[in-house]
N, C-alpha and C positions, 0 to 999 in steps of 0.2 A: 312196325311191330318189332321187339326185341327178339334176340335168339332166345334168349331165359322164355319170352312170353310166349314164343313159340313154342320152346319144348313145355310151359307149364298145361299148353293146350294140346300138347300129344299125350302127355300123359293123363289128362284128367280122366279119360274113360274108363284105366286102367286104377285112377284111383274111386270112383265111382261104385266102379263093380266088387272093387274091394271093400271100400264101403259095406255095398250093400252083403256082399257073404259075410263080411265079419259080425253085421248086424244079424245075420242069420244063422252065425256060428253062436252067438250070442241069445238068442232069440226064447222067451220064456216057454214057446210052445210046445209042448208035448209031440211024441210023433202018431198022434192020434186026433190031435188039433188044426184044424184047419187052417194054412199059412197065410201071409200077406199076398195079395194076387196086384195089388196095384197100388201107385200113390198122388195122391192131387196134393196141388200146391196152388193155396190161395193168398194173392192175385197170381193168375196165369199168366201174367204180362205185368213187369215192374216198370217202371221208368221212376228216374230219379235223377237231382243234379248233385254238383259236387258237393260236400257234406251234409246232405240227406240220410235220411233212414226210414227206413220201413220195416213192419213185422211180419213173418211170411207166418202161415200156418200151412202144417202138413197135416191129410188123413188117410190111411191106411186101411183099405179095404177087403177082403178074402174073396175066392173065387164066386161065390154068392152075392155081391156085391153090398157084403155085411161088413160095417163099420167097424172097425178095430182098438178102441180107442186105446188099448192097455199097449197099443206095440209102439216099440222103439221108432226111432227115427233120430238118422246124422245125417248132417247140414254138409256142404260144402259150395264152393266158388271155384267156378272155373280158373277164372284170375282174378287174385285179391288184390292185383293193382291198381284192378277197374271199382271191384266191388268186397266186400268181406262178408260174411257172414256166422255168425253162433249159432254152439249147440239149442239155443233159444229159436231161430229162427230171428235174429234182428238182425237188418242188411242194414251196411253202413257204405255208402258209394265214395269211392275214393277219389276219381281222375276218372275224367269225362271218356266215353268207351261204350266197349258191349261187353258182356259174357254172360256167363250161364252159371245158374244156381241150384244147385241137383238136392233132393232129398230123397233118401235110402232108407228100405226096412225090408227084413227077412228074405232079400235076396231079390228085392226089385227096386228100381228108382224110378225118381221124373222130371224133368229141369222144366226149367222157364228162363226165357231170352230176359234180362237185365240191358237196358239202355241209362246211359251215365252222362249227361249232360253237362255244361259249364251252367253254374248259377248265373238266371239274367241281367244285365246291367240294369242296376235301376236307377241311377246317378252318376253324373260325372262331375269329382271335384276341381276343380283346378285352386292351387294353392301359388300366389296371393291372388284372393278375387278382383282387388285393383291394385296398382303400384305407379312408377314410376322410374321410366330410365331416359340417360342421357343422351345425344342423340351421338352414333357416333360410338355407344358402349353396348353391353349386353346386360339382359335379363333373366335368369332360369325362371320358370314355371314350373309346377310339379299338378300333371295331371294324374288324377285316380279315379277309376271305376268302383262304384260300392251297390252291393246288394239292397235288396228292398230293407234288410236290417240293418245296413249301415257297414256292412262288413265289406274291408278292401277286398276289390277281387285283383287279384296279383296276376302279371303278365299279361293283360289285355291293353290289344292292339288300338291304339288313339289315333284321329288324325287331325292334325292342328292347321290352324286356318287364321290369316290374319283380313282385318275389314278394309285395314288401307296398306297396301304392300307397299305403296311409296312412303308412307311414313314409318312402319315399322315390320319387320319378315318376322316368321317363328322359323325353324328347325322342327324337323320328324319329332326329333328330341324333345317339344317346348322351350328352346332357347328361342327369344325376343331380343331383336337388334334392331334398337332406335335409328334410323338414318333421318326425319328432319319433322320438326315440332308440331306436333297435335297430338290426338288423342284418337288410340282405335279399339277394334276389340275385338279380343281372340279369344277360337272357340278351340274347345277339343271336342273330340265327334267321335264315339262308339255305340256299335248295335243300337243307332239310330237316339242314342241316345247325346246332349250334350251340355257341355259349362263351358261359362267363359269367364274372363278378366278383362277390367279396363284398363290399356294400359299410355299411361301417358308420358308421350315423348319431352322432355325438357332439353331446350338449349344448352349447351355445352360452357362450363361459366369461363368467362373469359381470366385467364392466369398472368399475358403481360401484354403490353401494347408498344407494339417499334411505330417509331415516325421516321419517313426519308421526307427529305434531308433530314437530317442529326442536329437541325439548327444553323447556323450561318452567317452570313453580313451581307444586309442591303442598306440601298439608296433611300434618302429622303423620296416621297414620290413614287417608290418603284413597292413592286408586291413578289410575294416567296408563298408557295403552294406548298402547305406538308402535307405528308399521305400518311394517314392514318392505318395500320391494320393488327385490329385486336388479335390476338394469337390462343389456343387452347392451351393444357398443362403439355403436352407434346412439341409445341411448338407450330402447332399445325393454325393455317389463317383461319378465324371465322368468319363468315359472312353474317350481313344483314344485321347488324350491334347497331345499336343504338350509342352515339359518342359526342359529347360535349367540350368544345372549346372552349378557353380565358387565358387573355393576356392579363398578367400582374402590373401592367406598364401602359395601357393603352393608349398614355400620351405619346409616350414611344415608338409603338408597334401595336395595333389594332389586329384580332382574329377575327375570320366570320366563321358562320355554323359548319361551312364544310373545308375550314384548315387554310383560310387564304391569310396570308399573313397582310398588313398593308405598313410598310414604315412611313411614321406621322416627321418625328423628329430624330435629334442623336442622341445617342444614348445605348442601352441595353432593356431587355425585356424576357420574362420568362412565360412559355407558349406553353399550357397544360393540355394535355387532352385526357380524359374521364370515359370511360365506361360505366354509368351509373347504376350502381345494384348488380351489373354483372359480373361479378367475379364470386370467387366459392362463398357459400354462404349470405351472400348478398352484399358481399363487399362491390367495392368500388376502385378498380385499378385505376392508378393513372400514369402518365409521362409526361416530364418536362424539359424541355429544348429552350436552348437558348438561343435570342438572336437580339444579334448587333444593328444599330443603326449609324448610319455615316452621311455626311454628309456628297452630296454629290459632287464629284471634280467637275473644276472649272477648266471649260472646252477654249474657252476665247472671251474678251476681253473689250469692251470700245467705251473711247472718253470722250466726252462731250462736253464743251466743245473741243475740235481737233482740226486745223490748230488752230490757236489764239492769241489776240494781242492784248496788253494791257498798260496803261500807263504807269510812268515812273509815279509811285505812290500810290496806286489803286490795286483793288486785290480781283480776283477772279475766280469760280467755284467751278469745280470739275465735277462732273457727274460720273460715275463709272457703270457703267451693264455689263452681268455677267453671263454668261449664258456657256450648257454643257456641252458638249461633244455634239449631241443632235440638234443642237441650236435651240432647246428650252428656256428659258427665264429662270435666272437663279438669285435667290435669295441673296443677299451678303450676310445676312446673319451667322453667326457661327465662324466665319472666317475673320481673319488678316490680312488686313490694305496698310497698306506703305505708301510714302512717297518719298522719292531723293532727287534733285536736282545738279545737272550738272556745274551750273555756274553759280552755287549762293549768294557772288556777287551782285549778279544782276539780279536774279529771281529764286525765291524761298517759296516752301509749298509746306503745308504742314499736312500730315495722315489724313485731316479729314478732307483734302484732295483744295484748299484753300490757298489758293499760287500770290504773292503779292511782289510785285515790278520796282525794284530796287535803285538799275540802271541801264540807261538807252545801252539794246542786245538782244541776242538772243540764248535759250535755254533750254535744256530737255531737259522738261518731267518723267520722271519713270516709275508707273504703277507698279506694285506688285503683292496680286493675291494669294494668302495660302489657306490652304485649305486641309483640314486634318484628315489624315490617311493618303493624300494625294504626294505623291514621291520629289516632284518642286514645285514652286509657285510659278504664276503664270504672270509676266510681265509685259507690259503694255507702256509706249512712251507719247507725248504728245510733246510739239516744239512750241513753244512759248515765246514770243515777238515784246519786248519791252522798247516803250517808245516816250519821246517826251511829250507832254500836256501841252497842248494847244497853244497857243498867244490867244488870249481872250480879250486884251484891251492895248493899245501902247499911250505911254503918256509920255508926252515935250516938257522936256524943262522951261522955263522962259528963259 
């Protein structure tokens, strides 16, 4: 209680009684006439809630307990910040409380206890009934109390509640903060009364998407793992996206669903990855990496045969195997074979490794592969034996 509403309540008695003399100072009766002895106030007990009204009647009795009906009567309130009242007798209740309602005539009064209640809640709105937040973002809610007529009741106390706290909290306040996608639903809760919203959590739309590596160079044969991870407008990683692979090149470079790259051939290739439908709006982010293909360096080298002989005038065919650092099988396609001879005298070879024996000797062949990206060729020599042809027959002159 206030100091104001306290002294209003020291003073009312003192305004009562004045009241009631001034009604008596006032008063039509004769002094021969028999005075006011007492006054009822009908209902002897009010109750009411905040913007109620009621009409009180007063009646004024003489000491015979003879109805007076020609006499005065003022109205007053103890405290009009609980209740008011006119010279009518009509109480208008202001703010939930107590006090007292006095009526006065010819020098006597009578109160009645006034109780001032809060209007009941008779609805709880909450506004929007369903919506929609991101997960990750915030929601206000605006919850309100309304009377049986619809009318806001202002300042009452809500308590909000969410159905799945793992996917989405409220605030005292009704702020809704989506943390991970579904759908719950929150209530507000007064004097037993309550509303709620559905509110449904949505994934966060993905804004850009990094791959490690950034793209790169591999081997014929060999495979490159990119790591996808969609990213929110912050920057922040999101989980659990849905994300689509394609090489523009798959003679190239072949992708699978989850980012293995595989190099087929040499060349170049560009690797996309897609988040489909997920970004604002319903778009569709993506990112493109590029990656190199090369062929595999050649590790070592062997001819076959090694070594060999061939007759003066016959030719001979060299096989060559290449094989990589780990001792794999390498294609020659894509590469450069040589071959040079040290003695073209004796013995001539041509590229395609085809030696043919000149004259009785010897000679070294010497391969040599290259291979694109590989920093030198890999050389390889075989010794070459040229020998003369047989005596197949002799003939005597006569």
């Amino acid at each position: 209680m206030t100091g104001r509403s306290s002294d209003r309540r020291t003073r009312w008695p003192l305004v009562v009684a004045y009241a009631a003399l001034l009604v008596s100072c006032e008063s039509p009766f004769a002094p021969d006439v028999v005075r006011p002895a007492r006054v009822e106030i009908t209902p002897n007990v009010l109750k009411l809630v905040t913007g109620g009204t009621a009409t009180l009647a007063a009646r004024v009795y003489d000491d015979s307990d003879v109805l007076l009906p020609a006499a005065s009567v003022f109205w007053s309130s103890q405290d009009p910040s609980v209740v008011t009242v006119d010279q009518a007798g009509f109480a208008s209740a202001v703010a939930a409380g107590t006090a007292q309602i006095a009526a006065s005539s010819g020098g006597v009064s009578h109160t009645i206890a006034v109780t001032v209640e809060e209007r009941p809640i008779a609805l709880i709105r909450v506004t929007p009934s369903a919506g929609s937040v991101i997960a990750g973002q915030t929601l206000p809610l605006l919850g309100e109390a309304l009377d049986a007529m619809g009318n806001v009741l202002p300042n009452r106390p809500l308590l909000w509640e969410s159905s799945h706290p793992a996917l989405a909290t409220v605030s005292t306040a009704g702020v809704v903060t989506g943390l991970a996608v579904g759908v719950v639903t929150i209530t507000a809760t007064g004097e037993g009364k309550t509303g709620t919203s559905v509110i449904s959590v949505l994934p966060a739309p993905v804004a850009s998407i990094t791959v490690t590596p950034d793209g790169g160079s591999l081997t014929v044969g060999t495979t490159l793992t990119l790591t996808a991870t969609p990213r929110d407008a912050l920057g922040q990683p999101l989980a659990d996206r849905t994300l689509s692979w394609q090489s523009d090149n798959p003679a190239v470079a072949s992708v699978s669903s989850d980012g293995l790259v595989t190099a087929v051939s040499p060349g170049t290739a560009s690797i996309t990855v897609s988040a489909p439908g997920g970004g604002p709006n319903g778009t569709t982010p993506t990112r493109t990496v590029l990656v190199t293909v090369l062929l595999a360096p050649v590790g070592s080298a062997v001819i076959v045969p090694s070594p060999a002989t061939v007759q003066v005038g016959q030719v001979v065919n060299f096989t060559v195997n290449l094989f990589s650092a780990a001792g794999a099988p390498l294609s020659p396609a894509g590469r450069t074979i040589s071959w040079t001879t040290s003695h073209p005298s004796i013995a001539t070879v041509s590229n395609a490794g085809v030696a043919t024996g000149l004259a009785i000797g010897v000679a070294t062949l010497t391969m040599a592969v290259t291979t694109p990206g590989q920093a030198a060729p890999v050389q390889v020599s075989v010794q070459l034996t040229v020998v003369n042809q047989p005596v197949v027959s002799v003939q005597v002159a006569p």
